[in-house]
C-alpha positions in Angstrom: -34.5 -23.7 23.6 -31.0 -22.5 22.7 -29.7 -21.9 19.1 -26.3 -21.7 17.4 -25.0 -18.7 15.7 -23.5 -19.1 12.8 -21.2 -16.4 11.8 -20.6 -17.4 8.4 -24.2 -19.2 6.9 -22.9 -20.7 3.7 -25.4 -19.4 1.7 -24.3 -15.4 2.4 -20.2 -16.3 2.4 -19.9 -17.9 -1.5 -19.8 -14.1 -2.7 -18.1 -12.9 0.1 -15.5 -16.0 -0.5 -15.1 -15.0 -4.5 -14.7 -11.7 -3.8 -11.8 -11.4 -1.6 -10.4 -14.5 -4.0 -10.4 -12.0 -6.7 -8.9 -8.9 -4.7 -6.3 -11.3 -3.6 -5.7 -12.6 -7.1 -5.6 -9.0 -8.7 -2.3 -8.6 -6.8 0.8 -10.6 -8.3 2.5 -10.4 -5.1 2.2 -13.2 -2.5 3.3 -11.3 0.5 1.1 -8.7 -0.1 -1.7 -11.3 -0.8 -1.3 -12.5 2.6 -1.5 -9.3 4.2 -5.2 -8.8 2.3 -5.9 -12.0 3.7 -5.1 -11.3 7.4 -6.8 -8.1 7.0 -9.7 -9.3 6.2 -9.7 -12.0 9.0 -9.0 -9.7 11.5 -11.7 -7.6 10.6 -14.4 -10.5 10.5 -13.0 -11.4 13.9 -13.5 -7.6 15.4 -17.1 -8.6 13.9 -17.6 -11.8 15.5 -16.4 -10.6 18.7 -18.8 -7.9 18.9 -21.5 -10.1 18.0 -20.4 -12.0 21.3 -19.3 -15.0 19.4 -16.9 -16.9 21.7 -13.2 -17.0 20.9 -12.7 -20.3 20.1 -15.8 -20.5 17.5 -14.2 -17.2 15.6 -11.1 -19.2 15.8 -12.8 -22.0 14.3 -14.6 -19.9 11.5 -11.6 -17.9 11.0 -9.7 -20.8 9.7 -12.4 -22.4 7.4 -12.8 -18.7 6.2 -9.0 -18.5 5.4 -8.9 -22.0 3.7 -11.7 -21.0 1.6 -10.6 -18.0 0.3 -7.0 -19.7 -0.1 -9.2 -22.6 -1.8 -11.1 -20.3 -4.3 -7.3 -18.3 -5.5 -6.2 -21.4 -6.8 -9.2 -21.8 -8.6 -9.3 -19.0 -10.0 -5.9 -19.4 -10.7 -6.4 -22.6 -12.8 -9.1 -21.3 -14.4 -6.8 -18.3 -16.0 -4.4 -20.7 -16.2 -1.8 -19.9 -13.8 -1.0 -22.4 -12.2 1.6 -25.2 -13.8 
């Protein structure tokens, strides 16, 4: 019998998701937002890798993990009411 490993369970990335959401909203400037935001991917990916995830399933993670986060600014956004 063979399993999967998932590198992000859902139940342990919600915080992890809000958190970076609110470092990345702490900073009113978009460029260096996006630098946060590739840090932080590229530093789960160094993660994954040396878990011996394959390359295409960090890839995969990566970009759920990045649309997420992404997802969660503008809702925190919204919620302080920054967004037209």
């Amino acid at each position: 019998m063979t399993a999967e490993v998932l590198p992000f369970p859902s139940h342990r990335r919600s915080s992890y998701i809000a958190r970076q959401a609110a470092r990345m909203l702490s900073d009113p400037e978009e460029r260096s937002r996006q630098r946060c935001l590739a840090h932080q991917l590229e530093v789960q990916a160094k993660t994954m890798a040396r878990k011996g995830i394959t390359s295409d399933r960090v890839a995969r993670d990566l970009a759920g993990l990045a649309a997420a986060i992404e997802l969660a600014v503008t809702q925190l956004q919204s919620q302080q009411g920054d967004v037209a």
